[in-house]
C-alpha positions as CSV (number, residue, x, y, z in Angstrom):
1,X,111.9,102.6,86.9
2,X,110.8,100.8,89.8
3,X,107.8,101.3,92.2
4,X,110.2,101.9,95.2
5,X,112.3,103.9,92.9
6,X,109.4,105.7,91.7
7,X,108.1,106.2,95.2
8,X,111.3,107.5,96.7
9,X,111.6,110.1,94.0
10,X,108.0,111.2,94.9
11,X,108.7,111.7,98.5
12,X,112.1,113.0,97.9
13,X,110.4,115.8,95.4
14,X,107.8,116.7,98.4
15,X,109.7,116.8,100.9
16,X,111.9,119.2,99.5
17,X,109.3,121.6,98.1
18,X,108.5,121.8,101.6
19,X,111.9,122.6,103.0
20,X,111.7,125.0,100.2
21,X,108.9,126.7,101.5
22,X,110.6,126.8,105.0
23,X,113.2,128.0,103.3
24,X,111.8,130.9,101.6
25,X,109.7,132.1,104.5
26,X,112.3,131.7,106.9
27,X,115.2,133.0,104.7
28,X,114.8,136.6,105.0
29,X,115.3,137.0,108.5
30,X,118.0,134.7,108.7
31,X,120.9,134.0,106.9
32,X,120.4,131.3,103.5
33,X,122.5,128.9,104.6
34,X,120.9,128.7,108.2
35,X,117.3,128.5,106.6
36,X,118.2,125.7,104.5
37,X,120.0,123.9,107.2
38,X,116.6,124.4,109.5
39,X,114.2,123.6,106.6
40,X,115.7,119.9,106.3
41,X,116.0,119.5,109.9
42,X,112.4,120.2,110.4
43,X,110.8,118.3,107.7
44,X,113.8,115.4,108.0
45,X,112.7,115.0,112.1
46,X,109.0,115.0,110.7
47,X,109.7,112.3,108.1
48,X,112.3,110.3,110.8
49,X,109.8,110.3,113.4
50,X,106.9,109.3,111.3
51,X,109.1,106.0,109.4
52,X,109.8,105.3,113.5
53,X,106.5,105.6,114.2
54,X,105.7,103.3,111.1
55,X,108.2,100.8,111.6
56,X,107.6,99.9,115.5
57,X,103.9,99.5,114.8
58,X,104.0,102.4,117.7
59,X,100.6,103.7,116.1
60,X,98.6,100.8,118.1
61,X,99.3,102.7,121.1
62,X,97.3,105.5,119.5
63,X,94.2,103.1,119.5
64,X,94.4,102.4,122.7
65,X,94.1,105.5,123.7
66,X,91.2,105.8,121.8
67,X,89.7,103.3,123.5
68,X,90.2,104.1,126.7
69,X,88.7,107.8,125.5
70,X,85.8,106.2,124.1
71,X,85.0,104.3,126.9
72,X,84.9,107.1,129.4
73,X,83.6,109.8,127.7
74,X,80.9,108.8,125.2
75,X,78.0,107.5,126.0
76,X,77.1,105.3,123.2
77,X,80.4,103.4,123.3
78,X,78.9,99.7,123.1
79,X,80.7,98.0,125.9
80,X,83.4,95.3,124.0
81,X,86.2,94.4,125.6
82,X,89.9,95.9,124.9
83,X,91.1,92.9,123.0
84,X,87.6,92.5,120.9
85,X,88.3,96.7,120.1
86,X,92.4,96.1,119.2
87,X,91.2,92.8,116.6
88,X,88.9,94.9,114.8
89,X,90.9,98.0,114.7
90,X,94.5,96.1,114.1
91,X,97.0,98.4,112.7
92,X,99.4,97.0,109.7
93,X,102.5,98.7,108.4
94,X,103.4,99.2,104.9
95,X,107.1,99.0,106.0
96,X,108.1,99.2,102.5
97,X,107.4,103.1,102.9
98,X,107.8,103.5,106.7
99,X,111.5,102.5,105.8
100,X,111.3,105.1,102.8
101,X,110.2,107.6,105.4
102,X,113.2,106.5,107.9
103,X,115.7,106.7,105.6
104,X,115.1,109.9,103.8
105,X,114.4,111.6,107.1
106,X,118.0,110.2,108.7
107,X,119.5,111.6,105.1
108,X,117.6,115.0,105.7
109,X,119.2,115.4,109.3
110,X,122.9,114.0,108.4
111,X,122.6,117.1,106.0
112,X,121.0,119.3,108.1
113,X,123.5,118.6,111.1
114,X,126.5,118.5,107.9
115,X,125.5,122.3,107.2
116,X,125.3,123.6,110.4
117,X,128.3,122.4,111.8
118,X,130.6,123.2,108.5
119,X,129.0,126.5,107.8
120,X,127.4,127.9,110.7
């Protein structure tokens, strides 16, 4: 087996033993079918948003705001300037698994939506 292969398995095994936890904890007040449908739309929107997150290298905006937080509220933040602070801290995506992420999580919601509308 591949490493992507090997890698989508992993997450793929994870994410579902989370759903299943969802599942289980959700599934007595509601009925089955509902609490699976609502365990893979919650962890599918977790995994979507993160491989979007991932893939748009939308995480630098993140570090800015860390910067602007540093400079106003500490007071041993050595003055640098914003681009000397965004060099050093430079964020780089492993899109490899942001796309993993992406993908899984779209699958997860197609599902989830699949279940909800045919059985619900």
């Amino acid at each position: 087996m591949t490493y992507q292969l090997r890698s989508i398995i992993k997450l793929v095994i994870i994410t579902l033993s989370l759903a299943a936890i969802w599942i289980f904890t959700l599934g007595r007040s509601v009925p089955l079918i509902q609490a699976v449908s609502d365990g893979l739309f919650i962890v599918g929107l977790l995994l979507f948003f993160w491989g979007l997150i991932t893939l748009t290298r939308a995480s630098n905006i993140f570090l800015s705001t860390n910067y602007i937080f540093k400079a106003v509220f500490r007071r041993n933040f050595k003055p640098v300037s914003y681009h000397e602070y965004m060099s050093e801290r430079e964020v780089k995506s492993d899109n490899k698994s942001a796309w993993h992420n992406f993908l899984v999580g779209l699958a997860y919601l197609i599902v989830s939506a699949t279940i909800a509308n045919v059985f619900i």
